[in-house]
C-alpha positions as CSV (number, residue, x, y, z in Angstrom):
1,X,0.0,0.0,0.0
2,X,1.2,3.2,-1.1
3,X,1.7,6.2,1.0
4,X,-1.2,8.1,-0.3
5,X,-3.6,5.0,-0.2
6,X,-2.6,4.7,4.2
7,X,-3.4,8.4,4.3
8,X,-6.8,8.4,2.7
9,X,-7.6,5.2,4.7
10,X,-6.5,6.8,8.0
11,X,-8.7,9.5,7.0
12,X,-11.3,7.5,6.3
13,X,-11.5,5.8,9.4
14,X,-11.4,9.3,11.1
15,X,-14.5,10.6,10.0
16,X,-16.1,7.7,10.5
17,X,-14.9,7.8,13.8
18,X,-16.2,11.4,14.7
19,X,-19.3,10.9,12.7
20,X,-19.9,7.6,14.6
21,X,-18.8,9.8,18.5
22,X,-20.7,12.5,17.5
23,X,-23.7,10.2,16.9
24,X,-23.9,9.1,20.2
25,X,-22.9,11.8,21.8
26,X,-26.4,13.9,19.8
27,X,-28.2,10.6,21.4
28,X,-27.1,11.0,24.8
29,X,-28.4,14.9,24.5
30,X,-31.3,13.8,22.8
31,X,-32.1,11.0,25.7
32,X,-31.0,13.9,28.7
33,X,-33.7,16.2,27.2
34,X,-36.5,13.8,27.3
35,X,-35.2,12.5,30.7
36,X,-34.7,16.2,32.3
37,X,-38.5,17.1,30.8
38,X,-40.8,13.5,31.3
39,X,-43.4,14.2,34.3
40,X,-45.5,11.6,36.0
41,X,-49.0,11.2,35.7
42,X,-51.2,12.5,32.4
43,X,-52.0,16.1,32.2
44,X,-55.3,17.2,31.9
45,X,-57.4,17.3,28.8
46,X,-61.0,18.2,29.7
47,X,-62.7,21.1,29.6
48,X,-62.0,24.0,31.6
49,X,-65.3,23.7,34.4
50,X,-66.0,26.3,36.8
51,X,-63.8,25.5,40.3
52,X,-65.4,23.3,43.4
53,X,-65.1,26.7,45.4
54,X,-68.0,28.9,43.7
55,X,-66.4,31.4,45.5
56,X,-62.7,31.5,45.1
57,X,-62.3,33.1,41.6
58,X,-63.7,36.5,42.9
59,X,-61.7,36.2,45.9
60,X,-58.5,35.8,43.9
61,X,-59.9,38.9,41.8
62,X,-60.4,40.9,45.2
63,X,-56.8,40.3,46.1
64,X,-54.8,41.2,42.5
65,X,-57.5,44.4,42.2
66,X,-56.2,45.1,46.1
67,X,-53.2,44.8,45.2
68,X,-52.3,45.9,41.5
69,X,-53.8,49.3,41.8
70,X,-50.2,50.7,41.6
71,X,-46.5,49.4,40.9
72,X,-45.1,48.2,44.1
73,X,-41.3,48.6,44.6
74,X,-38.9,50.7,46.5
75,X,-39.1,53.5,44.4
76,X,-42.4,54.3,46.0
77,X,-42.2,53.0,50.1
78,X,-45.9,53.7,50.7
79,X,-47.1,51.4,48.5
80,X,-44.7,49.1,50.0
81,X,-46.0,49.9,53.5
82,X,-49.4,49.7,51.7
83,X,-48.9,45.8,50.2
84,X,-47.4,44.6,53.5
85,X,-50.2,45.9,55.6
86,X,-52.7,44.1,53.3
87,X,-51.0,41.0,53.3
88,X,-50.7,40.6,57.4
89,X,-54.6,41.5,57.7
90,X,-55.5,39.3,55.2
91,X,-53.0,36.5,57.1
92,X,-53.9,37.6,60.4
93,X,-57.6,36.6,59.5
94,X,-56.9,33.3,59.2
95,X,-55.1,33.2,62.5
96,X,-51.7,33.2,61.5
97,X,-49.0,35.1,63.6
98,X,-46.9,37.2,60.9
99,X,-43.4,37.3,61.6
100,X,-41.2,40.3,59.5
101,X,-37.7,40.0,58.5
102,X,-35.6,42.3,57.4
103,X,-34.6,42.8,53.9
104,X,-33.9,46.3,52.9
105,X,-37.3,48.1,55.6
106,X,-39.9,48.9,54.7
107,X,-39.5,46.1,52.0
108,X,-39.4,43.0,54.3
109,X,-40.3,39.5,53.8
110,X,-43.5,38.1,55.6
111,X,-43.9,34.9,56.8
112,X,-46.8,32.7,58.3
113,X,-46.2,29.2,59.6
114,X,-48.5,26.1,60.2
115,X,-46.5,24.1,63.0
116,X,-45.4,20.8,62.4
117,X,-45.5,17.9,64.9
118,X,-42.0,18.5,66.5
119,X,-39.1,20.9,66.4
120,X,-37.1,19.0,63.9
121,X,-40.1,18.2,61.3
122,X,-39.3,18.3,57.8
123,X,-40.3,21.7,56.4
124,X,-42.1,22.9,53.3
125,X,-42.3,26.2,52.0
126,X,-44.3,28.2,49.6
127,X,-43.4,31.7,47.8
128,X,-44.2,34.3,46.3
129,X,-43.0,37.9,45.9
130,X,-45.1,41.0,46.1
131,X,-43.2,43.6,44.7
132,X,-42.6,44.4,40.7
133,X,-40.9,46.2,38.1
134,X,-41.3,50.0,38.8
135,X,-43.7,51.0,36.7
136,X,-45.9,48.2,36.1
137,X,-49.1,47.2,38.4
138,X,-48.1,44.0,38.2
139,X,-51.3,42.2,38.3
140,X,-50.2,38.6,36.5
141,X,-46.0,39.4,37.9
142,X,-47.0,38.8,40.8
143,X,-50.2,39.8,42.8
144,X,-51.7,36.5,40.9
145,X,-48.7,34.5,42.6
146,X,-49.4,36.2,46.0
147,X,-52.9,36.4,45.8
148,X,-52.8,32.2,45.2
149,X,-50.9,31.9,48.1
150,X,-53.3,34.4,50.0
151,X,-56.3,31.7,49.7
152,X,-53.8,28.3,49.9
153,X,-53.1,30.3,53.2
154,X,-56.7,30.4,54.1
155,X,-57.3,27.4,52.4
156,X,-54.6,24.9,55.0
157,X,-55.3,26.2,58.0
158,X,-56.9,23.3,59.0
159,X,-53.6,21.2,58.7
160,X,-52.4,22.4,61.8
161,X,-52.1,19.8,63.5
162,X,-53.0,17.6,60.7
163,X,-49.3,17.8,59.4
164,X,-46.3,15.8,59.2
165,X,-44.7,18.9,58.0
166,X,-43.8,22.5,59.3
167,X,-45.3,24.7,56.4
168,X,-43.9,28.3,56.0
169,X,-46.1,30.7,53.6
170,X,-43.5,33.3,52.6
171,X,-44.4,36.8,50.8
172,X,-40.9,38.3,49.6
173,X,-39.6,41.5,49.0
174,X,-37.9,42.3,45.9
175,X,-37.5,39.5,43.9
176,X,-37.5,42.3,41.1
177,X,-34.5,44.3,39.4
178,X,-32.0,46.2,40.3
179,X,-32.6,43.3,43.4
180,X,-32.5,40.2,41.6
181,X,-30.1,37.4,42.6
182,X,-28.2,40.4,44.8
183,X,-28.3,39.9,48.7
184,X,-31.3,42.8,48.9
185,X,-33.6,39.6,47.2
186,X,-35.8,38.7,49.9
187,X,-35.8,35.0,49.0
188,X,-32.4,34.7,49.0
189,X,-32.0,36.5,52.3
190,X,-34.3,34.1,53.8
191,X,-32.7,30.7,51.9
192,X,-29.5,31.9,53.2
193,X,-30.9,32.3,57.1
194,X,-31.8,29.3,57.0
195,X,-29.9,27.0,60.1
196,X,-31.1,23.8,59.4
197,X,-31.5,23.8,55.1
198,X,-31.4,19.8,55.3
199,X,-34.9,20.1,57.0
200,X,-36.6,21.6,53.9
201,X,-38.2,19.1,51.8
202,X,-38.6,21.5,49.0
203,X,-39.6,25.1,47.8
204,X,-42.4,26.1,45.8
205,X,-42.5,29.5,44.4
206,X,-45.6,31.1,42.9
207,X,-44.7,33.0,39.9
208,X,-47.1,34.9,37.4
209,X,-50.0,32.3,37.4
210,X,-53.0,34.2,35.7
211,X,-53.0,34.6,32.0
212,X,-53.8,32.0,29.8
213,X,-54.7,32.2,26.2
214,X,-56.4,29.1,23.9
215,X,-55.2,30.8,20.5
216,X,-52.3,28.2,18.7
217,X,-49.4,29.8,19.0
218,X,-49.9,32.2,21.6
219,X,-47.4,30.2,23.7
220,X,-43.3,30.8,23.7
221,X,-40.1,29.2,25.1
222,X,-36.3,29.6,24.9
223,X,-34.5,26.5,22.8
224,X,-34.5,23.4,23.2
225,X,-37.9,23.9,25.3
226,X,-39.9,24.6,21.7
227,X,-39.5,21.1,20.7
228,X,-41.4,19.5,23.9
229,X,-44.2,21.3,24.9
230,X,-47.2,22.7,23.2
231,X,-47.8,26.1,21.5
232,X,-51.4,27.0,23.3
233,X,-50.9,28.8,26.5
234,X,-53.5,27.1,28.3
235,X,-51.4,25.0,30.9
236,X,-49.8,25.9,34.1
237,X,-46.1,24.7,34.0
238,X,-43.7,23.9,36.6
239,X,-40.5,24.6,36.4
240,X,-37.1,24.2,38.1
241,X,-33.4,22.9,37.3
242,X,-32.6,19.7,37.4
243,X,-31.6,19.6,41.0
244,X,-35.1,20.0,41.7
245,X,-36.2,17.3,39.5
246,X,-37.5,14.5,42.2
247,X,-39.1,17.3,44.5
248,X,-40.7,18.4,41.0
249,X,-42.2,15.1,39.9
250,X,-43.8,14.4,43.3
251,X,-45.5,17.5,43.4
252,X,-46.7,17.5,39.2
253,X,-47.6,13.9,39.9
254,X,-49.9,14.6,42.8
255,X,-51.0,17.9,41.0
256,X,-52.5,16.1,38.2
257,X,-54.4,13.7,39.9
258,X,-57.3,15.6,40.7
259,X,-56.5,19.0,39.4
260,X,-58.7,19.9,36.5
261,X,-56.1,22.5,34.0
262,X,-53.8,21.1,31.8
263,X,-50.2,21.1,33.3
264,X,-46.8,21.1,32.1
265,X,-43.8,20.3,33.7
266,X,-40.0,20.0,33.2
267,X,-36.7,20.8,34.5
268,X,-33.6,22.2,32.8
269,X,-30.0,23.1,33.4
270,X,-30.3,26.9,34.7
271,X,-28.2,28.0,32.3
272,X,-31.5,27.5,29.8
273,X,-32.9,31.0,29.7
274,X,-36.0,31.4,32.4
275,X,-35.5,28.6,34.4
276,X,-34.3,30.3,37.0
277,X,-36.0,33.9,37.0
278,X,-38.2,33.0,40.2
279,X,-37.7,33.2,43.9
280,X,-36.8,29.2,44.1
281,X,-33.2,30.5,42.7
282,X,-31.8,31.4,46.1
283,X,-33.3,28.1,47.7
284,X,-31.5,26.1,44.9
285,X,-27.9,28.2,45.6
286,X,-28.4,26.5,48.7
287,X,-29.0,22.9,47.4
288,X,-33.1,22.6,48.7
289,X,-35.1,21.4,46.0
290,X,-36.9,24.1,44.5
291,X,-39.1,25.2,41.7
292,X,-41.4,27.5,40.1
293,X,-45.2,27.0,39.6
294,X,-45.9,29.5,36.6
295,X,-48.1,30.3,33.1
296,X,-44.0,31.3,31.8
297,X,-44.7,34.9,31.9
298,X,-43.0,36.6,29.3
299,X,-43.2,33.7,27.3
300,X,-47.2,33.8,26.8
301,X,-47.9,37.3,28.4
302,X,-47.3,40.6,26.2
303,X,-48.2,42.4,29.2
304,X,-45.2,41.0,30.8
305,X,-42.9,44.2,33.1
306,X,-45.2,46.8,31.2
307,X,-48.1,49.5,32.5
308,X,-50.7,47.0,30.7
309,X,-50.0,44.2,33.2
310,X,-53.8,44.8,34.9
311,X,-56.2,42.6,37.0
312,X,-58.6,43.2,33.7
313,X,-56.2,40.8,31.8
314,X,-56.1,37.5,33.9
315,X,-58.0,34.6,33.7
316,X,-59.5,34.1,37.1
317,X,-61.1,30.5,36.8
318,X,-58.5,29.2,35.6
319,X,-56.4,30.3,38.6
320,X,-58.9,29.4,40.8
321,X,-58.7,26.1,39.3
322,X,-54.6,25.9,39.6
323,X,-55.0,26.7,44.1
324,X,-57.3,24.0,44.3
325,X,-54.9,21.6,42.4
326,X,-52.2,23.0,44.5
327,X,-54.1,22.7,47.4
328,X,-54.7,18.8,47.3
329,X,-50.9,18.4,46.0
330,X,-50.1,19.7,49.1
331,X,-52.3,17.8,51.6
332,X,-51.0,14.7,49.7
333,X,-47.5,15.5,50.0
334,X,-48.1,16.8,54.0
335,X,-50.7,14.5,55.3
336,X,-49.6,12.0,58.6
């Protein structure tokens, strides 16, 4: 064999070597992906039917018009004052005890807790930030997030005692810019006061949850996402990286055995644009499972960070019908 002939061979047998390693290695992204994103459990497919509670779409229509009247951020400390006041009322209502701590005053984080049985019972927690971009009302980012966990609030007080978990309902301050992932975020003051962080079983955080469209291709997402889920924004997705993924498919799986909205669900590296952009980032930075419970904001909603964002836009039944999912998911994952 000549020269020439070895060297075509050799060169030969290389590409066919790099075509053959770069076959498997587009297979084992291709089986990650679908691994990363499966759920448990079928999503729902029924029509959309008015929630058990006759009652509970007005009341979450009573909270966002309460509090998306005006933009609430540190640009404007009234309003702060304002939101915070409303929120311990409505909390003290239900019996609850608010305890404040301190994030940047008066913008400081609220939280409520349903005892577990003992001192060292595993601990749950639920999220959602009340402040928002200045300038926007913020009705869907995030007084639909905060007004959900307003009526889950009212909604579990009967687990006290009825709970192998401690549950802490958290309202956060800035989870907004300039205060995102900074130490002024009040989620991530709170994931980092945390003594005991082996104790949490996981973090939900309620994020944008009331707009919903049924027009084809009203829904968005950052690649790879667009080639899993569907283009209707109809669904409520949760969300979280892959650290979260186990916490994640507990909660879909119980989620979608009674709740009555279609669901997604999925986790990514954070790297993949939005996976992160909620309060359960600080709570991951700590290594608690956490994820996000959201209709993907800017990726459906035009009204997204803008003056439009108004209580007029969202889709109350449909978030009505997302609490009382959340709310059984809960007592499943809590119950002795």
């Amino acid at each position: 064999m000549s020269f020439s002939e070895a060297s075509e061979r050799r060169s030969r047998n290389l590409v066919r070597g790099l075509g053959i390693a770069c076959f498997f290695f587009a297979t084992l992204l291709i089986a990650a992906f679908f691994w990363a994103t499966a759920t448990p459990n079928q999503s729902y497919e029924g029509p959309i039917e008015p929630p058990d509670d006759p009652e509970l779409a007005a009341k979450l229509k009573g909270h966002v018009t309460a509090l998306a009247g005006n933009p609430r951020s540190l640009q404007n400390p009234r309003l702060i004052t304002l939101t915070t006041s409303y929120l311990t009322d409505q909390l003290s209502k239900h019996g609850y005890t608010v305890e404040r701590q301190e994030v940047l005053d008066p913008a400081n984080n609220l939280i409520a807790t349903i005892p577990g049985p003992s001192s060292d019972a595993p601990i749950l927690i639920l999220g959602a930030h009340y402040d928002t971009v200045g300038g926007s009302p913020g009705a869907d980012d995030n007084a639909s997030g905060v007004a959900a966990l307003l009526e889950l609030a009212r909604s579990i007080t009967n687990l006290r005692g009825n709970s192998r978990h401690e549950i802490q309902l958290i309202f956060y301050a800035n989870e907004e810019p300039p205060y995102f992932k900074t130490n002024a975020m009040g989620s991530l003051v709170h994931a980092q006061s945390l003594d005991e962080p082996e104790r949490v079983v996981g973090m939900i955080s309620l994020e944008s949850m009331g707009y919903y469209s049924d027009e084809e291709g009203s829904q968005n997402y950052p690649f790879p996402l667009s080639l899993r889920y569907p283009s209707t924004g109809n669904f409520i997705a949760f969300v979280g990286d892959t650290s979260s993924r186990t916490f994640l498919h507990q909660m879909i799986g119980e989620f979608r055995e009674t709740a009555r909205i279609p669901s997604v669900g999925g986790t990514a590296p954070s790297t993949v644009q939005g996976i992160d952009w909620s309060d359960h980032w600080g709570y991951s930075q700590r290594g608690i499972p956490a994820f996000m419970v959201t209709d993907t904001a800017p990726f459906r909603n035009s009204n997204y960070h803008k003056a439009s964002d108004t209580p007029d836009t969202l889709d109350y039944v449909r978030l009505a019908l997302v609490v009382e999912g959340l709310d059984r998911a809960i007592r499943a994952a809590v119950a002795k």
